[in-house]
gemmi code that builds the backbone of each chain (N, CA, C; Angstrom):
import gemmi

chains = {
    "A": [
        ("UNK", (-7.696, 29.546, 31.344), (-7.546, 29.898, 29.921), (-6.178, 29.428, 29.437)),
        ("UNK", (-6.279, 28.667, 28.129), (-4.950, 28.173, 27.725), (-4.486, 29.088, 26.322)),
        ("UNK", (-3.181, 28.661, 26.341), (-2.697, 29.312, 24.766), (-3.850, 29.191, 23.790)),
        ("UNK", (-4.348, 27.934, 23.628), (-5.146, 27.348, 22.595), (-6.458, 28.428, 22.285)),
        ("UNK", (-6.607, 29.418, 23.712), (-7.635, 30.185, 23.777), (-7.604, 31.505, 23.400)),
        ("UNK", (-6.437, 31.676, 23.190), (-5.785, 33.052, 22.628), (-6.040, 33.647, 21.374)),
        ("UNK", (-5.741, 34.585, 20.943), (-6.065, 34.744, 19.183), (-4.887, 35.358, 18.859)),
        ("UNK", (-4.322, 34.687, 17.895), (-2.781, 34.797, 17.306), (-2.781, 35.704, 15.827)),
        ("UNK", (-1.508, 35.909, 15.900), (-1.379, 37.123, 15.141), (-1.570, 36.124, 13.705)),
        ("UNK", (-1.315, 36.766, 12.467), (-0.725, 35.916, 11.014), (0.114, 34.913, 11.049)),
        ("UNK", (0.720, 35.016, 12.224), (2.338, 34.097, 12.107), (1.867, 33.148, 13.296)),
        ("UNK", (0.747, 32.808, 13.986), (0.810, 32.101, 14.731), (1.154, 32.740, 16.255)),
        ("UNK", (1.399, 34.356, 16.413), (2.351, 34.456, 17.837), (1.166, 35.751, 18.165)),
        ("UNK", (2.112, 35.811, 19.613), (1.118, 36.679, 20.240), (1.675, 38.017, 21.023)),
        ("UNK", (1.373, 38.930, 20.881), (2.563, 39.948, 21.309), (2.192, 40.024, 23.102)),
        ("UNK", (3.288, 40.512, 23.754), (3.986, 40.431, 25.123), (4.550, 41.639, 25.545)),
        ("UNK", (3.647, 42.434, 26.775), (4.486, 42.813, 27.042), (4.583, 42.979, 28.340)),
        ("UNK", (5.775, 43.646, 28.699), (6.588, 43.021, 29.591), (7.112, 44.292, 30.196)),
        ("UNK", (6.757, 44.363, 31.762), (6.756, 45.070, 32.721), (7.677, 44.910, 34.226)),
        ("UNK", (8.549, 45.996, 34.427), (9.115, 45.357, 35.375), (8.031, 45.787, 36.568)),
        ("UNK", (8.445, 44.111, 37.410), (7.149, 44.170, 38.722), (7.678, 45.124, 39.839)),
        ("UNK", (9.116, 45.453, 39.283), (10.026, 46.606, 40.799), (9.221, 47.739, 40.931)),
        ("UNK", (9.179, 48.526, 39.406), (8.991, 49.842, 39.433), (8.150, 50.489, 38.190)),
        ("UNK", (7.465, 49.283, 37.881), (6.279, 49.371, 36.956), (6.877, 49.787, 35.387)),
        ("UNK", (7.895, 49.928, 34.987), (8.427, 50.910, 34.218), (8.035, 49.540, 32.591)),
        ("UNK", (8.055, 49.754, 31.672), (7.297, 48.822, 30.403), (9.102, 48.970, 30.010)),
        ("UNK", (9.319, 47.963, 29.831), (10.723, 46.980, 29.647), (10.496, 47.220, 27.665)),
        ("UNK", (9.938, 45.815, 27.301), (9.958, 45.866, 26.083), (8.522, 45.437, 25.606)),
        ("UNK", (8.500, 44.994, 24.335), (7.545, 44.095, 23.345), (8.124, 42.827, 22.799)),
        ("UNK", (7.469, 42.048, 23.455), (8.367, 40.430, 22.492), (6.926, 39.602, 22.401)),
        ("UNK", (7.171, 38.490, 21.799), (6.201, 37.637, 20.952), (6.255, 36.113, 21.811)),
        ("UNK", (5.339, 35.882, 21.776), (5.262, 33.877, 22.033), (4.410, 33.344, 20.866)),
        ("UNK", (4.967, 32.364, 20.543), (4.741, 30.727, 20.122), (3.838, 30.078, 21.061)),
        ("UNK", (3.354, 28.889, 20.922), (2.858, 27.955, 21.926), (4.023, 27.571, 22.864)),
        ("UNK", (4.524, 27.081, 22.056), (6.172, 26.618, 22.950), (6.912, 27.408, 23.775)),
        ("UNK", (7.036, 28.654, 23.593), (7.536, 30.031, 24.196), (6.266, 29.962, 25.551)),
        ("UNK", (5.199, 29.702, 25.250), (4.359, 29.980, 26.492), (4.745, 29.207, 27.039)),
        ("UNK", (4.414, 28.293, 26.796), (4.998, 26.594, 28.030), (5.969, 26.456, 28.599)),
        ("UNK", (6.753, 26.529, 28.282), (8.351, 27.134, 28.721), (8.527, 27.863, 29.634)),
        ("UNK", (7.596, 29.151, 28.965), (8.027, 30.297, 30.249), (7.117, 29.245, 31.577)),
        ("UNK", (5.647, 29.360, 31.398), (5.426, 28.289, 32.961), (5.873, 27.354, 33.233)),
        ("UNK", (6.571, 26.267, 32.559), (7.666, 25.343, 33.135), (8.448, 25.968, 34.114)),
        ("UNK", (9.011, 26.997, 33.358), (10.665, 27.270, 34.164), (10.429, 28.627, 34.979)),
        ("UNK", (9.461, 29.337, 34.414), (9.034, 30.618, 35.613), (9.802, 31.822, 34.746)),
        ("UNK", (10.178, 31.397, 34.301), (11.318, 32.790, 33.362), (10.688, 32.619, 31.820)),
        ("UNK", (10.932, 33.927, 31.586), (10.525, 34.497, 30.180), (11.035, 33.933, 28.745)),
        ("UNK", (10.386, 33.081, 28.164), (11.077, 32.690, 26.665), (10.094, 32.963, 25.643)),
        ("UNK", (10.461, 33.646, 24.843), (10.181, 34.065, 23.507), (10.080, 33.409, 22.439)),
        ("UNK", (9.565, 33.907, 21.069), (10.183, 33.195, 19.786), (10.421, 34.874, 19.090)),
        ("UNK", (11.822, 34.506, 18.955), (12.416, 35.444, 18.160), (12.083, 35.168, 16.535)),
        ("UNK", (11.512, 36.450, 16.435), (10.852, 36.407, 14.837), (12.118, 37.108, 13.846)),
        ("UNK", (13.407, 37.814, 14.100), (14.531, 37.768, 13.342), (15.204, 36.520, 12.924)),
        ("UNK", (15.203, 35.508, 14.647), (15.981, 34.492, 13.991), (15.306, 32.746, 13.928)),
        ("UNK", (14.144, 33.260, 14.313), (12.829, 31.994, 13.770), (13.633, 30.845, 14.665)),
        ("UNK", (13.625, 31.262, 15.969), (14.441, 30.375, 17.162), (13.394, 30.669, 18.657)),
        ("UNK", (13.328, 29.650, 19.185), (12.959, 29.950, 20.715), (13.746, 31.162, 21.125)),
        ("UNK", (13.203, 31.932, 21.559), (14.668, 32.604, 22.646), (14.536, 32.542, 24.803)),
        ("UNK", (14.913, 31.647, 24.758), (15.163, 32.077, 26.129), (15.748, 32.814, 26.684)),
        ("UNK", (15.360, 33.849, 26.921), (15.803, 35.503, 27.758), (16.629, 35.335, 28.721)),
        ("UNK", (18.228, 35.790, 28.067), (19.027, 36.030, 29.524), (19.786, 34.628, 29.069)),
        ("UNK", (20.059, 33.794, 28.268), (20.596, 32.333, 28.302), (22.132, 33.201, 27.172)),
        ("UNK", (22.145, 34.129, 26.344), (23.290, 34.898, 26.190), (24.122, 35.783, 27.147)),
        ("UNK", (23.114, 36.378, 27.581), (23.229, 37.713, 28.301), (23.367, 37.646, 29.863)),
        ("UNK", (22.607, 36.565, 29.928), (23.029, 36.872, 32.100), (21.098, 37.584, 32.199)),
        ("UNK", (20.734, 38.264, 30.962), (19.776, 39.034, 31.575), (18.422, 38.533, 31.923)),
        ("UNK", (17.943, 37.477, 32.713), (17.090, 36.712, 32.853), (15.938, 37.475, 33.059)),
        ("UNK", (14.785, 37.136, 32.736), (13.374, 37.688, 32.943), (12.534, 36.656, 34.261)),
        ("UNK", (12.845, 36.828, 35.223), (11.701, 35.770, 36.154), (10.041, 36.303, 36.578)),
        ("UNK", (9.232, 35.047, 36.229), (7.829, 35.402, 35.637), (7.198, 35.942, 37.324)),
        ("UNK", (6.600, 36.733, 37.584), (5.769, 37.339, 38.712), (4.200, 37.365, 38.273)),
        ("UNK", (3.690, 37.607, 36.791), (2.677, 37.218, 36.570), (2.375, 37.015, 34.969)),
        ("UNK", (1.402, 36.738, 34.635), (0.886, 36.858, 33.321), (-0.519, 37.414, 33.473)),
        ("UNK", (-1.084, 38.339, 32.528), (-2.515, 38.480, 32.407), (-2.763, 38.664, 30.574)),
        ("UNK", (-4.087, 38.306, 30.672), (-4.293, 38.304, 29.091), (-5.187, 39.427, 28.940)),
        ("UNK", (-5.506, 40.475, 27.742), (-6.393, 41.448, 27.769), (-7.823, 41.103, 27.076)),
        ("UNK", (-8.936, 41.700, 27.318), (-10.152, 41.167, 26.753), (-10.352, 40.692, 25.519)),
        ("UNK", (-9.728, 40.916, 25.138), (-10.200, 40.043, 23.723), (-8.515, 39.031, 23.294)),
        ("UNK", (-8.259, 38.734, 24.509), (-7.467, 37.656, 24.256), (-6.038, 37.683, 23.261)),
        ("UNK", (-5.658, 38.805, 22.702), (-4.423, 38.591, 22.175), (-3.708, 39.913, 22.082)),
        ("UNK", (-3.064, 39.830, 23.379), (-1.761, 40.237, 23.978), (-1.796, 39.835, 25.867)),
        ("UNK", (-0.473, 39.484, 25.897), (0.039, 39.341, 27.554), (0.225, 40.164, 27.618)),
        ("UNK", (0.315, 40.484, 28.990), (0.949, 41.490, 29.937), (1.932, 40.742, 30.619)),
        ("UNK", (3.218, 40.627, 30.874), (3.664, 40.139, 31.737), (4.545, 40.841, 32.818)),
        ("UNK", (4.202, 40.893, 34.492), (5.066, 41.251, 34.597), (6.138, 40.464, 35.514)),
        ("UNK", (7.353, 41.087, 35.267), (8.580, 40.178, 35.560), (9.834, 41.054, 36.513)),
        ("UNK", (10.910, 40.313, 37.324), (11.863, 39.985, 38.138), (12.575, 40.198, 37.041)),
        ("UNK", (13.747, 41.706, 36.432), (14.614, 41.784, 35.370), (16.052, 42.099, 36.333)),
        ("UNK", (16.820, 41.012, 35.939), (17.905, 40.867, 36.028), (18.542, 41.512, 35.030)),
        ("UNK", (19.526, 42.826, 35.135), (20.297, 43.682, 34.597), (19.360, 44.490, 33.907)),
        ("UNK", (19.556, 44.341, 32.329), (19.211, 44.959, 31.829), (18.060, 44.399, 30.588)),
        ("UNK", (16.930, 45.035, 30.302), (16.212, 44.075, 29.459), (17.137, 44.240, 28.331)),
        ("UNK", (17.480, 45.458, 27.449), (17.535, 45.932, 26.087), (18.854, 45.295, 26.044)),
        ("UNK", (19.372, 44.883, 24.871), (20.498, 44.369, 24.492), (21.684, 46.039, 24.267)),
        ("UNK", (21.309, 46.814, 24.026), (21.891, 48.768, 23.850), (22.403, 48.112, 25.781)),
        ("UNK", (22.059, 47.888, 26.874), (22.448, 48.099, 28.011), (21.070, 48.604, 28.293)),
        ("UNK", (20.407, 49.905, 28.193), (19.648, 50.085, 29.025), (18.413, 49.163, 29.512)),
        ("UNK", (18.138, 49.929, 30.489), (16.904, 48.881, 31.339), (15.861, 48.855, 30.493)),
        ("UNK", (15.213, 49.539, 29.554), (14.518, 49.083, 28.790), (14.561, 49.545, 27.654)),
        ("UNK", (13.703, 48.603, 26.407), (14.194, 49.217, 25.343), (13.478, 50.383, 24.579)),
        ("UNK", (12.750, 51.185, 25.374), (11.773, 52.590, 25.180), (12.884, 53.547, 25.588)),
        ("UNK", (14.011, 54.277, 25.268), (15.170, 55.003, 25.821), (15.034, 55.756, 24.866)),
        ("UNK", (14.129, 55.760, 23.987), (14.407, 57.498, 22.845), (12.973, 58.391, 22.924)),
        ("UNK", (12.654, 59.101, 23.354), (11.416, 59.649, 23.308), (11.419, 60.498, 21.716)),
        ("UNK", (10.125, 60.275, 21.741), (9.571, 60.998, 20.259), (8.792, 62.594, 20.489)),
        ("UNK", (8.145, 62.003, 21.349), (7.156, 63.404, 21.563), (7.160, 63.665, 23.123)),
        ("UNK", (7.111, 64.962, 23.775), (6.231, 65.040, 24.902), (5.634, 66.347, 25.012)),
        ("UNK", (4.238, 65.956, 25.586), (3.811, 67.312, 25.050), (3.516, 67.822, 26.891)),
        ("UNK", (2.703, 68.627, 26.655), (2.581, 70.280, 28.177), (1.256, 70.289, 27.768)),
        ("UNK", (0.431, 70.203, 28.908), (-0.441, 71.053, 28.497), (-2.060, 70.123, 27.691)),
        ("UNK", (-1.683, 69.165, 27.383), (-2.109, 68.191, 26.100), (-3.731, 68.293, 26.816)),
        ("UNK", (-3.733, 68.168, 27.803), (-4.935, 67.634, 28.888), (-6.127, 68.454, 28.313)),
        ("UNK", (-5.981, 69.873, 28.161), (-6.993, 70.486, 27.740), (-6.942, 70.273, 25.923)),
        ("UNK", (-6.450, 70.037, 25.298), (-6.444, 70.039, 23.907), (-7.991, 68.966, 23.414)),
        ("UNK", (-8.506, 69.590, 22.597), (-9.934, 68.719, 22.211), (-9.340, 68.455, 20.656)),
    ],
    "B": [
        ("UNK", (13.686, 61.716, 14.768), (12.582, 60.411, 14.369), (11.636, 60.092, 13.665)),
        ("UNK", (11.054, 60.045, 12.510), (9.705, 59.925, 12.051), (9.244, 58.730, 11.772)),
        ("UNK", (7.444, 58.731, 10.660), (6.597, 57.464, 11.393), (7.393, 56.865, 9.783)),
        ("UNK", (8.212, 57.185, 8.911), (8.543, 56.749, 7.898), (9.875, 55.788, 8.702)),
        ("UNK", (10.665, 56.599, 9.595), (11.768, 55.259, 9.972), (11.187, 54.461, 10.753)),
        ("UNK", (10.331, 53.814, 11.283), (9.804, 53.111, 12.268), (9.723, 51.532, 11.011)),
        ("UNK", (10.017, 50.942, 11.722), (10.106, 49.428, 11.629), (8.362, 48.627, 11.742)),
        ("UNK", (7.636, 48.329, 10.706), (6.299, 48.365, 10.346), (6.227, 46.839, 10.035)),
        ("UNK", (5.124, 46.484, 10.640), (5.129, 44.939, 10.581), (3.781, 44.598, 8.913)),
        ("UNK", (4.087, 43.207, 8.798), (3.301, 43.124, 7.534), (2.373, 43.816, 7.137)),
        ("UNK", (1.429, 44.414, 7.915), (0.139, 44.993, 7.534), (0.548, 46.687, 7.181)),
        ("UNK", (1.729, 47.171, 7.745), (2.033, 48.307, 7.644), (2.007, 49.065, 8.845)),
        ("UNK", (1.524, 48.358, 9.658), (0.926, 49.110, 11.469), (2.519, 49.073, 12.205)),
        ("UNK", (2.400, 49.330, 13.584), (3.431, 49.382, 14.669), (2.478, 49.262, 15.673)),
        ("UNK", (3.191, 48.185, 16.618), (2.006, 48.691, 17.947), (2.595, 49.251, 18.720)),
        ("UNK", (1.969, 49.840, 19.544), (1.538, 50.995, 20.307), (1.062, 50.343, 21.851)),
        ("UNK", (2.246, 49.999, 22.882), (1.969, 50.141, 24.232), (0.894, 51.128, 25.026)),
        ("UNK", (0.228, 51.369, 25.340), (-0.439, 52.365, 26.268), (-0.190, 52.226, 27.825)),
        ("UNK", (0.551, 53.400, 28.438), (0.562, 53.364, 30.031), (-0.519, 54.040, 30.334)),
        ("UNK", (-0.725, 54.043, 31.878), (-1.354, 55.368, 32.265), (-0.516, 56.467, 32.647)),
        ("UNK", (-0.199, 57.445, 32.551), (0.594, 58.472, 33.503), (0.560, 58.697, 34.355)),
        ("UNK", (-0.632, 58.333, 34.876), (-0.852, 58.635, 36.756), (-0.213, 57.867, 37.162)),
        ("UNK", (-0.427, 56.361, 37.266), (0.246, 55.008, 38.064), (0.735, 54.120, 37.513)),
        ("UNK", (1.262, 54.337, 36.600), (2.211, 53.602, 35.467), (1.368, 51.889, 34.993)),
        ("UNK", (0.068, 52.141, 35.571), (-0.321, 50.697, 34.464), (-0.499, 50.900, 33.336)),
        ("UNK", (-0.512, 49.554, 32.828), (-0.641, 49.301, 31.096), (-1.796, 49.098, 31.446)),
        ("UNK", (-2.490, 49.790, 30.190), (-3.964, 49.777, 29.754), (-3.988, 49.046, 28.549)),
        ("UNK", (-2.916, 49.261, 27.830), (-3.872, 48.645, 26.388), (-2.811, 48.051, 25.117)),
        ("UNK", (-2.975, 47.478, 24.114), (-1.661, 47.567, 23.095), (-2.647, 47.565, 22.468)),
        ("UNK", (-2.324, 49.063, 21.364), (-2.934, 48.780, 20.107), (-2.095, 48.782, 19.044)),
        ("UNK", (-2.473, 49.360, 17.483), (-1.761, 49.842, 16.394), (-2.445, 51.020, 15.927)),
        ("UNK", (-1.156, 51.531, 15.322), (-1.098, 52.892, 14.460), (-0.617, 52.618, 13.137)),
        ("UNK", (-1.034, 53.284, 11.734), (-0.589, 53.119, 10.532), (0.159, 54.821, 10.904)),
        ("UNK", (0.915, 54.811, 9.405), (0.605, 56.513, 9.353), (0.102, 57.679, 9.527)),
        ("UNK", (-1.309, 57.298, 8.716), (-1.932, 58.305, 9.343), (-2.515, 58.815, 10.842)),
        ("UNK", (-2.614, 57.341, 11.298), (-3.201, 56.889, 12.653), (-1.926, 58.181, 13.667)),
        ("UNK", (-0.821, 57.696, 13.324), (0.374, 58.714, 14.235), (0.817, 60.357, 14.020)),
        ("UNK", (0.628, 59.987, 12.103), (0.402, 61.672, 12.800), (-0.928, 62.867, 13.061)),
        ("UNK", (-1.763, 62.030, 13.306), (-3.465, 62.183, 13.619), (-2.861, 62.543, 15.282)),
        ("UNK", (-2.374, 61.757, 15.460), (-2.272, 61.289, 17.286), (-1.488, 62.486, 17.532)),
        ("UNK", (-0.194, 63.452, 17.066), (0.919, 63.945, 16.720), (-0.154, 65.331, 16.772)),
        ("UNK", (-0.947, 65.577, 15.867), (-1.597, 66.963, 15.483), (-2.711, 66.995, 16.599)),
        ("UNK", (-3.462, 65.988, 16.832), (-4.488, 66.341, 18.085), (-4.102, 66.513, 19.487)),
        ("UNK", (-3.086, 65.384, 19.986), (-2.418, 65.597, 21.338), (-3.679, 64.134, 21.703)),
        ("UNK", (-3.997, 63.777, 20.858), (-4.575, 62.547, 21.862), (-4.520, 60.864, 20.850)),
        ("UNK", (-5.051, 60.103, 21.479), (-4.557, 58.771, 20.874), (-5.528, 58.581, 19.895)),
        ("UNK", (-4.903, 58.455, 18.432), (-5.285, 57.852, 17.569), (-5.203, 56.382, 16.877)),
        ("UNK", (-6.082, 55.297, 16.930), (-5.459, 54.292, 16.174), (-5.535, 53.728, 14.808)),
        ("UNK", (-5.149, 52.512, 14.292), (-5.866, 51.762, 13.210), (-6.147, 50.475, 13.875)),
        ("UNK", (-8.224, 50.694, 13.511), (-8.240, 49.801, 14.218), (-8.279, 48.076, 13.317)),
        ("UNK", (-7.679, 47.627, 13.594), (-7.236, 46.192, 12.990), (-9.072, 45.144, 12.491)),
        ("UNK", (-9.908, 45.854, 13.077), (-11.031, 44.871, 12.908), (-12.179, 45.299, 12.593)),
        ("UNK", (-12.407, 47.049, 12.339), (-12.765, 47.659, 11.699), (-12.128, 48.028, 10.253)),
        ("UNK", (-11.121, 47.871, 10.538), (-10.298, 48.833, 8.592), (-10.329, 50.084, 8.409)),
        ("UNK", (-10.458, 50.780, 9.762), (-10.409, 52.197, 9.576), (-9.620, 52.961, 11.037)),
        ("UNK", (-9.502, 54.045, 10.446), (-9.205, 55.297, 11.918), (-9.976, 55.119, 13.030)),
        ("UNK", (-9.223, 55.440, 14.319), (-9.950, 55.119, 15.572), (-9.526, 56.065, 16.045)),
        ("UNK", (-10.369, 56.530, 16.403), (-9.891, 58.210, 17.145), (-10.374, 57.916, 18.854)),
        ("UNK", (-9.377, 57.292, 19.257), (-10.310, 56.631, 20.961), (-10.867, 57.496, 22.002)),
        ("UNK", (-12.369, 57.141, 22.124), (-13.034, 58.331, 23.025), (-14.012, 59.087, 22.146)),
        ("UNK", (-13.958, 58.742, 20.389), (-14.864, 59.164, 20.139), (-16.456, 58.867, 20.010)),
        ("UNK", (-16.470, 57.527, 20.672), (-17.701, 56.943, 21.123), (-18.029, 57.095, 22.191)),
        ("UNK", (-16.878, 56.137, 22.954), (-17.212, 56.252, 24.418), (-17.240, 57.427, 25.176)),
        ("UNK", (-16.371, 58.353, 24.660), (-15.905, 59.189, 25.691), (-14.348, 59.082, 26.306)),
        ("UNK", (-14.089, 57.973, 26.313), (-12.853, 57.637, 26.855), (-11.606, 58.057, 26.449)),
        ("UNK", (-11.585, 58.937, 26.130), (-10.202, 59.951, 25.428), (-8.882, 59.626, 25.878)),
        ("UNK", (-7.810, 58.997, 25.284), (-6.315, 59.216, 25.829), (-5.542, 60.377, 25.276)),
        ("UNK", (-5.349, 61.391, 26.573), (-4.796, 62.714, 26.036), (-2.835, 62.401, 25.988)),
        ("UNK", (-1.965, 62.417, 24.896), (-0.846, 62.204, 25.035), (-0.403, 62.575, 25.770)),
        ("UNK", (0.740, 62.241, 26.517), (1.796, 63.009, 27.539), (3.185, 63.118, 26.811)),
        ("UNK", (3.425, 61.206, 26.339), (4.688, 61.347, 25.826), (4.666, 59.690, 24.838)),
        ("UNK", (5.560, 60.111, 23.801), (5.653, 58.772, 22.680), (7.152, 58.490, 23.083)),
        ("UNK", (7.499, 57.211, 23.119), (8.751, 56.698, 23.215), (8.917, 55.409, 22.301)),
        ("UNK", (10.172, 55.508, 21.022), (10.286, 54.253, 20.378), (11.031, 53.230, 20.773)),
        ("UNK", (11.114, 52.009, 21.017), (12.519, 51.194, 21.314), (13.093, 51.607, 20.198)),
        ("UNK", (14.447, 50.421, 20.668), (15.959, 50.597, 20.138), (15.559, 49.569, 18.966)),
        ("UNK", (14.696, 48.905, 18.545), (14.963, 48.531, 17.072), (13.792, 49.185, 16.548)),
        ("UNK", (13.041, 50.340, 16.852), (12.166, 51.216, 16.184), (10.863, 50.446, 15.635)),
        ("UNK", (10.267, 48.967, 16.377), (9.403, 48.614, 15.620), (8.283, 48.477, 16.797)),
        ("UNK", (8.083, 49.417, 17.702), (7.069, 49.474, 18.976), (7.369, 50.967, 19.498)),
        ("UNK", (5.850, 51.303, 19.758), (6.136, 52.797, 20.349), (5.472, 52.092, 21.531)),
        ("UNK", (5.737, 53.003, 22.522), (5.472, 53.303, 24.162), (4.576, 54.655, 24.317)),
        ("UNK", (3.360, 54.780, 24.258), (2.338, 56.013, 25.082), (2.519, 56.302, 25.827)),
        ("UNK", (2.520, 57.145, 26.749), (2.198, 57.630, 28.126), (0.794, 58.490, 28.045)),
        ("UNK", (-0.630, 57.596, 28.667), (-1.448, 58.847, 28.158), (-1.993, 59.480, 29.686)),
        ("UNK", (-3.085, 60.435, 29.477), (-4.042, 60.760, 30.598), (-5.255, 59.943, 30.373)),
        ("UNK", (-5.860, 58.953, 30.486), (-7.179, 58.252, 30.803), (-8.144, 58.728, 31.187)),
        ("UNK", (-9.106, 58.960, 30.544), (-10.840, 59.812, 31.069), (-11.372, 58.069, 30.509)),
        ("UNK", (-12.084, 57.991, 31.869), (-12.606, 57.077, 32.489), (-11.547, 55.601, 31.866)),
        ("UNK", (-12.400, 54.527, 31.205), (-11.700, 53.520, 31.235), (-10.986, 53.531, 29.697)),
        ("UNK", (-9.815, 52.501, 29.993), (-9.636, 52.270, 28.691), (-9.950, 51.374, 27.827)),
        ("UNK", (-10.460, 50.222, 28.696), (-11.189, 48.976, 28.321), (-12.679, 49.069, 27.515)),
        ("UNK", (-12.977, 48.316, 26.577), (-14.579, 48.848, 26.369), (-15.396, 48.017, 27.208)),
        ("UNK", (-14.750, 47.249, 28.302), (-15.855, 46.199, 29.004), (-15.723, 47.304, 30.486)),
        ("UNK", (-15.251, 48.087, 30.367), (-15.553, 49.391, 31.645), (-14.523, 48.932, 32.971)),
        ("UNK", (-13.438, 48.128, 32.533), (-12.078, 48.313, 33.166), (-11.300, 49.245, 32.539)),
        ("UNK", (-10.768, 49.708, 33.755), (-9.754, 50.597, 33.419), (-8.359, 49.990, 32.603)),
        ("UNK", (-8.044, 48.854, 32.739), (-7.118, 48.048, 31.688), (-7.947, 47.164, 31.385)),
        ("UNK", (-7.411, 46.851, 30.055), (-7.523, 45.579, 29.300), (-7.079, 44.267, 29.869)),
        ("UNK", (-6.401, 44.659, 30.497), (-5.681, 43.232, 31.438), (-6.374, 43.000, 32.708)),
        ("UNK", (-7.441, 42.707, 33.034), (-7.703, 42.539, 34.006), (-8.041, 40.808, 34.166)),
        ("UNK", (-7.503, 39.985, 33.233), (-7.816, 38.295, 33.426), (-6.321, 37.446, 33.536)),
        ("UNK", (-6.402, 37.893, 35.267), (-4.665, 36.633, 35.837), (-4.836, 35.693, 34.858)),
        ("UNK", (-3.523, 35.211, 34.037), (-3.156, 33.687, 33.691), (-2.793, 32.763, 34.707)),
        ("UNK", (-1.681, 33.822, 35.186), (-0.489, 32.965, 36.275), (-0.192, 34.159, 37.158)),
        ("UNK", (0.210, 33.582, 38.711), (0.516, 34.601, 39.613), (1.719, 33.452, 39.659)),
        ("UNK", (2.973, 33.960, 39.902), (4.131, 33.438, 40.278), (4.626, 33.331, 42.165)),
        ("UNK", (5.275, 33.088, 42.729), (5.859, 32.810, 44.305), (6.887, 32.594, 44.162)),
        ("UNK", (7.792, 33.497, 44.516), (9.033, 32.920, 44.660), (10.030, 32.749, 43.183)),
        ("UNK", (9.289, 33.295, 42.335), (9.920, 32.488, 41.128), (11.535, 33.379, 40.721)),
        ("UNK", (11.417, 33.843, 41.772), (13.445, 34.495, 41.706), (14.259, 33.233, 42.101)),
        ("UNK", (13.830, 32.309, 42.266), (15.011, 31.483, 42.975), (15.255, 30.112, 41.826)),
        ("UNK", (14.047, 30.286, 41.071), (14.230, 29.260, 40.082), (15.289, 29.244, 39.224)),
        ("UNK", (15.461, 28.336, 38.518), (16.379, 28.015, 37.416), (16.023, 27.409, 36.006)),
    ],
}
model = gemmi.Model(1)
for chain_id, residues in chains.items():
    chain = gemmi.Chain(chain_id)
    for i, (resn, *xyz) in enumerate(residues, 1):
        res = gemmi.Residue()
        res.name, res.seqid = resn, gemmi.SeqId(i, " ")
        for name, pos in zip(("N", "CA", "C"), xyz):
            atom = gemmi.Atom()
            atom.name, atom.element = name, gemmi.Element(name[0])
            atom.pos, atom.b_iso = gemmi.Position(*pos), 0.0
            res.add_atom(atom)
        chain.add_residue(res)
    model.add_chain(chain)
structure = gemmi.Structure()
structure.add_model(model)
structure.setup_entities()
């Protein structure tokens, strides 16, 4: 299955996300381009298209914080990756390891709730 | 935190990671509008909007397949939430337990690349 087979958002991209392969923990949400896909399997590491600054982003080429690719999977109906990845430091630009660090809700109990 | 500061992409939605809580896989990415979150917020279980219907998705109310919340987490630029749910049976409608069950790429070694 190629990019070409995917189903893209309005803008052409496809959302990503991105799992560390250490300790399963969900890192972030980022987007690919066609070009962002190819890239990442060229080079094995994670590149993006940053939709703030309408640029490739290759992950970690500021920061040190490299993403190296361990897998990709696509979900049934074809538009979103899963990827998971080899995170060097830290994903979130804040420092932490990922960028899910504020909880909203947690609930007790929820299991029986109808 | 509320679903008014959250960072809302053109259509008005946010997506919505899904883990499992038992074994930390990703099952699913969907979206939530407003109402979709605080539906999800008042029941204790996952509500969406579903993008291809045009309406509320209350998941599990067909199948059965209920995601009971555990815990909501936003990133650090507030435009993706993170689930943690409980899973009764699958979350997939093709009767996988993830949505991801189609390898793109398996990687080897790819820590050493450059």
């Amino acid at each position: 299955m190629n990019f070409d087979d995917f189903k893209l958002d309005e803008r052409g991209l496809i959302p990503v996300v991105v799992q560390d392969d250490e300790n399963d923990q969900v890192l972030m949400l980022a987007y690919m381009n066609k070009e962002a896909y190819e890239r990442t399997l060229e080079e094995g590491r994670m590149v993006y298209w940053s939709r703030s600054r309408g640029e490739l982003w290759r992950k970690g080429d500021t920061s040190g914080h490299v993403q190296y690719v361990r897998s990709l999977d696509i979900d049934c109906d074809a538009d979103t990756i899963l990827a998971r990845v080899i995170q060097v430091g830290a994903a979130c630009h804040t420092g932490h390891r990922s960028c899910f660090y504020r909880r909203l809700v947690q609930m007790d109990g929820s299991e029986s709730k109808k």
